[in-house]
C-alpha positions as CSV (number, residue, x, y, z in Angstrom):
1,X,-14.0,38.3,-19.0
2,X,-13.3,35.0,-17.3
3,X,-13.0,34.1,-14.2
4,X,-9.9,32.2,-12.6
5,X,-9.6,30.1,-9.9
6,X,-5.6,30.0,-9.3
7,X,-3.9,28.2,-6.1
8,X,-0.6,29.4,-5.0
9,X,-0.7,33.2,-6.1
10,X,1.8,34.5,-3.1
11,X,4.7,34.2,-5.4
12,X,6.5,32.3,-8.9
13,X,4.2,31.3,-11.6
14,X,1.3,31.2,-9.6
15,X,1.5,34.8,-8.9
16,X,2.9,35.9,-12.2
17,X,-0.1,34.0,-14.1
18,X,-2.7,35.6,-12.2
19,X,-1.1,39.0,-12.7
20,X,-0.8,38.2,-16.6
21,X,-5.0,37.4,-16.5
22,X,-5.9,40.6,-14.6
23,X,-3.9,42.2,-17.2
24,X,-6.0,41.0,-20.0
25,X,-9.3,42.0,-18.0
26,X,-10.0,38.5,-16.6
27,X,-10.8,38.0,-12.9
28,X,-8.4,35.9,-10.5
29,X,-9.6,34.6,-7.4
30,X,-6.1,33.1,-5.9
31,X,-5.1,31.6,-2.6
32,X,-2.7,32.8,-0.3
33,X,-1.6,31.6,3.1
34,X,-0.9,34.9,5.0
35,X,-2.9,38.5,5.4
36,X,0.4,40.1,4.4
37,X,0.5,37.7,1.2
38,X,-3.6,38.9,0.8
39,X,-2.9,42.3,0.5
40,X,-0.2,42.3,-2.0
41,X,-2.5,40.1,-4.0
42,X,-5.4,42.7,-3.4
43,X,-3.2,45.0,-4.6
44,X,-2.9,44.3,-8.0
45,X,-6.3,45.3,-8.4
46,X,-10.0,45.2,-8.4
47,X,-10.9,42.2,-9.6
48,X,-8.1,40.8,-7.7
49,X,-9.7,38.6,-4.6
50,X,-7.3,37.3,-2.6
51,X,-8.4,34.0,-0.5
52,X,-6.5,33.3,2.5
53,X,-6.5,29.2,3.0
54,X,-4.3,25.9,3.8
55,X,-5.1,24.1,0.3
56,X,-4.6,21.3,2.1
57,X,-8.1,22.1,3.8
58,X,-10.6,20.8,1.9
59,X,-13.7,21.7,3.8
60,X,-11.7,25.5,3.3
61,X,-11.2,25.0,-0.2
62,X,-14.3,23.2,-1.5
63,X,-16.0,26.2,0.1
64,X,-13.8,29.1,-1.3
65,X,-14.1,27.5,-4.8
66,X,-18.3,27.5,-4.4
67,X,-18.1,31.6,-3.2
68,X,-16.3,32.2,-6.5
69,X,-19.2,31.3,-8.6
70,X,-18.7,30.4,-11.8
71,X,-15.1,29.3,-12.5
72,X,-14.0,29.3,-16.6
73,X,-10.5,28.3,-15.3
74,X,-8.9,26.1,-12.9
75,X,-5.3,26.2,-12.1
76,X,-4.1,23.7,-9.3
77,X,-0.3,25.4,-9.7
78,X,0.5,24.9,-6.0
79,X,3.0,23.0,-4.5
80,X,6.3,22.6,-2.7
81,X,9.1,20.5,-3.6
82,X,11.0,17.6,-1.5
83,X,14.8,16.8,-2.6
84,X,16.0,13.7,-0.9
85,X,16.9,10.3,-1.5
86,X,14.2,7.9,-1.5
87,X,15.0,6.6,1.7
88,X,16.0,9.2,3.8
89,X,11.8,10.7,3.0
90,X,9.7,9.4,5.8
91,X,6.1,8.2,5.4
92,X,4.8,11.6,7.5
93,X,6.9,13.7,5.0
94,X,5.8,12.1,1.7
95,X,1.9,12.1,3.1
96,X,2.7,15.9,3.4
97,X,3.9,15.8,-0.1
98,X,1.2,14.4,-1.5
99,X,-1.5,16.2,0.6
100,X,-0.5,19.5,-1.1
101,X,0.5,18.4,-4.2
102,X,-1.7,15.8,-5.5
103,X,-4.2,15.6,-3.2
104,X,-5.3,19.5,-2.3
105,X,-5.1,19.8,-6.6
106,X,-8.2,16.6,-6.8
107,X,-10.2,18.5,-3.9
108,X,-10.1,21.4,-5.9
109,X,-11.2,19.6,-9.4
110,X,-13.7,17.6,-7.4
111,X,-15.2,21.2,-6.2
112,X,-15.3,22.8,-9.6
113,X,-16.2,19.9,-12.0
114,X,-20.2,20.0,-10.7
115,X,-20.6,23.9,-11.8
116,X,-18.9,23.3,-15.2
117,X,-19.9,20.1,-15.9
118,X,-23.8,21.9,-16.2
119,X,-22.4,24.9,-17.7
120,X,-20.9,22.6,-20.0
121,X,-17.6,24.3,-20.2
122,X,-14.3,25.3,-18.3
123,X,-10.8,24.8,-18.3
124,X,-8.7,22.7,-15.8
125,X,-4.6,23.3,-16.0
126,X,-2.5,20.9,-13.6
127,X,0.6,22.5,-12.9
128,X,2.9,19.1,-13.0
129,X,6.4,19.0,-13.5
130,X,9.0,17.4,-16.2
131,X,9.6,15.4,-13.2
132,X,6.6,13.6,-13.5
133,X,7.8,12.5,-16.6
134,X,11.0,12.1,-16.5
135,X,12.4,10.8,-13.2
136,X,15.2,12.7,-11.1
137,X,17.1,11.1,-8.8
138,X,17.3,12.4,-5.3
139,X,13.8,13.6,-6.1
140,X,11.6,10.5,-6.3
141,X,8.8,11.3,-3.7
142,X,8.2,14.6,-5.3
143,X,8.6,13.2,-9.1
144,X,6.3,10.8,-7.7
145,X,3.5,13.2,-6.5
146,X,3.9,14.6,-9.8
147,X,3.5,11.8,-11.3
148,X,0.7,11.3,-9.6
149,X,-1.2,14.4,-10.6
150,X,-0.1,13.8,-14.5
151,X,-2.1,10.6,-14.3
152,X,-5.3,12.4,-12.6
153,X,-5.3,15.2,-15.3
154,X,-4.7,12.3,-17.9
155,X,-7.7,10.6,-17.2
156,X,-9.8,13.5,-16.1
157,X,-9.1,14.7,-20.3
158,X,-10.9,12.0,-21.2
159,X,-14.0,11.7,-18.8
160,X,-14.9,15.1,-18.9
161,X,-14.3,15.8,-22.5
162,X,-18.3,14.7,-23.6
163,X,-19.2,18.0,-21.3
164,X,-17.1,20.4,-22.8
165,X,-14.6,20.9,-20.3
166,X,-10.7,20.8,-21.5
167,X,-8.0,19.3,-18.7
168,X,-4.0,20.4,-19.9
169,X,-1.2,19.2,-17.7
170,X,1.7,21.9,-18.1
171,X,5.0,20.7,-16.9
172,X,7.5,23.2,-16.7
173,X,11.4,23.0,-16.1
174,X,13.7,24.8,-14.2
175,X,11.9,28.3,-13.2
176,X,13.2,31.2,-11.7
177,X,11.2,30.9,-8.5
178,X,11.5,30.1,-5.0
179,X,11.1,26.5,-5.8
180,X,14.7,26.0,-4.8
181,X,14.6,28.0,-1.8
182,X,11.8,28.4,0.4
183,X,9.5,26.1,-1.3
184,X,12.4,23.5,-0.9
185,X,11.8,20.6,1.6
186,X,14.6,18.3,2.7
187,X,13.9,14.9,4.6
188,X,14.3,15.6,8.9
189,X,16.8,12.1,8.5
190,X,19.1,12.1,6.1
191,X,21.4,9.4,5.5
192,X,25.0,10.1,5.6
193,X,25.8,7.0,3.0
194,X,23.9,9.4,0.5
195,X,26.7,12.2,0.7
196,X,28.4,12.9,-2.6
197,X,26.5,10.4,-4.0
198,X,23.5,10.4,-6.6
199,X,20.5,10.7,-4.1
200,X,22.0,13.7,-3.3
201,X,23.0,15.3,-6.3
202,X,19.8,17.0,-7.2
203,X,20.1,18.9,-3.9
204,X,23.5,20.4,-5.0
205,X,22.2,21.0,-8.7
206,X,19.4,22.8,-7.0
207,X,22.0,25.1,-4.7
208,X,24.1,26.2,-7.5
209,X,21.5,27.1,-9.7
210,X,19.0,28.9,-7.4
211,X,18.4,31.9,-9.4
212,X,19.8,31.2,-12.7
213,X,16.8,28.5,-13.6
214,X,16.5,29.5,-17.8
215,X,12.5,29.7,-17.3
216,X,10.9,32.9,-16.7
217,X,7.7,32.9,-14.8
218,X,6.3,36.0,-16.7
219,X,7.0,34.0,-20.2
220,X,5.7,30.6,-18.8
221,X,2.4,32.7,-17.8
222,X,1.8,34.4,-21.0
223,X,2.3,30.6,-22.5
224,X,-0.2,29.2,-20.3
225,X,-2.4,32.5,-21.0
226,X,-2.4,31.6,-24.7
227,X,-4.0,28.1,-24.3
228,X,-6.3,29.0,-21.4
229,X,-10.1,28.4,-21.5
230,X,-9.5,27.3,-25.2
231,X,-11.5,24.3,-26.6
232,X,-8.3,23.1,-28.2
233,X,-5.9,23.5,-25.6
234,X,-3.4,20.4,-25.3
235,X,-3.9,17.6,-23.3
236,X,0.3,18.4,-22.4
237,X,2.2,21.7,-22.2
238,X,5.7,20.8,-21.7
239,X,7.5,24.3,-20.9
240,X,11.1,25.2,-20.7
241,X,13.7,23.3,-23.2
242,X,15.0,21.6,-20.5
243,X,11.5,20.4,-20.0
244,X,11.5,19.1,-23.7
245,X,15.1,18.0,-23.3
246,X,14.2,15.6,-20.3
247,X,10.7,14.4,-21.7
248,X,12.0,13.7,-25.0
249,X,14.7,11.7,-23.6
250,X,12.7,9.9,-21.0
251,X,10.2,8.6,-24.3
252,X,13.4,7.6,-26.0
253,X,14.9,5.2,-22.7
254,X,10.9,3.6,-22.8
255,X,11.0,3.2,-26.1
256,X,14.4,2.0,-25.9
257,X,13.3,-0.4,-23.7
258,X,9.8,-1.5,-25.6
259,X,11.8,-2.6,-28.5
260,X,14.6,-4.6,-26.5
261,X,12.4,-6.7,-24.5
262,X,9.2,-6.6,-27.1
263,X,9.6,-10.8,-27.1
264,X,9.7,-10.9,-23.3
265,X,6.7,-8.8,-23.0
266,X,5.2,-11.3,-25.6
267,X,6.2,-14.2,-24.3
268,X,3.6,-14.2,-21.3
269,X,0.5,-15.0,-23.3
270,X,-0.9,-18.6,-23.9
271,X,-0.2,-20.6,-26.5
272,X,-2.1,-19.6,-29.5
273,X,-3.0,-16.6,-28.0
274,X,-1.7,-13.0,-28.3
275,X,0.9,-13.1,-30.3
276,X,1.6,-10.2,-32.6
């Protein structure tokens, strides 16, 4: 039996993958923000423990994560999102991005690492986002606290790899959750020159197709579920084909871009020196 450590378990993925792991026998320890959320959590079971925080608490989280005891599986899944142009997202809004979404998900690794690290074993999985890979417009504060979080799990692969412990970022597409709806932030002062335009595009896209996303949460779970607490899980888990559709395209434009401007990018070095 392991034991899971899931944030975000009210509702969408987070909820679905901790139902998926009490189904196999596993025990989920999940956070919730509401004693009404807690008891539908409960609910589902015995081995069901329902942990009622702000994961943007740390002393609250770092604490909760230590009462769980050992921890096989880490899953930083939640998150909000924040559609709005650039620079119509003020510096109090994109700190309360980032607090919850990139760094709420380090407190939480930062809390677990010490007990696996001399067990010399566990699993981390980032919950991330095709867009922090590929960028969307009218999205760029919350592509870029995804962004963020794919470059902590990125580098955490490799520095805790010598101790056993396996770090997957899984970066799903278009889910049908309440990311579009509740979970949906817009900027307090938006800017009117924005209206019909690009940076506000993805806030229309994301209207018309609240509840007809082509990812299923159950199906997303039981993906994750497969790779979970395995010594060869993948470093990425992209999920959704419009996941893979975006991604792949986004490596095309770089590489695109690599191979159009390769003498540019060799044309800095000294004479003599660096030239390939």
């Amino acid at each position: 039996m392991a034991v899971w450590f899931i944030t975000g378990v009210s509702a969408g993925l987070g909820r679905a993958l901790a139902a998926a792991a009490l189904e196999r026998g596993d025990a989920v320890h999940g956070t919730v923000r509401s004693s009404a959320a807690a008891d539908a959590f409960a609910a589902l079971g015995p081995a069901a423990r329902a942990v009622m925080l702000d994961v943007t608490d740390e002393a609250a989280l770092t604490t909760a994560i230590h009462a769980a005891g050992p921890i096989d599986i880490l899953v930083n899944n939640a998150g909000y999102g924040l559609a709005g142009a650039v620079e119509e997202v003020g510096l109090a809004e994109a700190r309360a991005q980032f607090e919850v979404n990139v760094f709420a998900p380090l407190a939480a690794i930062r809390a677990a690492l010490p007990g696996m690290r001399a067990r010399k074993s566990g699993h981390v999985i980032n919950i991330t986002s095709v867009s922090g890979i590929a960028v969307w417009p009218g999205t760029g504060v919350y592509c870029a606290s995804k962004f963020a979080l794919e470059a902590i799990g990125r580098a955490l692969r490799d520095e805790v790899q010598e101790f056993g412990i396996a770090v997957t970022n899984v970066a799903p597409g278009g889910m049908r959750t309440d990311y579009a709806g509740r979970s949906l932030v817009k900027p307090a002062m938006p800017v009117a020159a924005y209206d019909g335009g690009v940076g506000h595009a993805a806030q229309d896209i994301l209207a018309d197709h609240a509840g007809h996303e082509p990812g299923d949460p159950a199906r997303a779970a039981a993906a994750i579920l497969a790779i979970a607490g395995r010594a060869d899980a993948p470093r990425h888990l992209l999920l959704g084909t419009d996941a893979l559709h975006y991604a792949e395209r986004e490596l095309e434009l770089i590489e695109a871009d690599i191979a159009a401007h390769r003498q540019v990018s060799l044309s800095i070095a000294f004479p003599g020196e660096g030239a390939a």
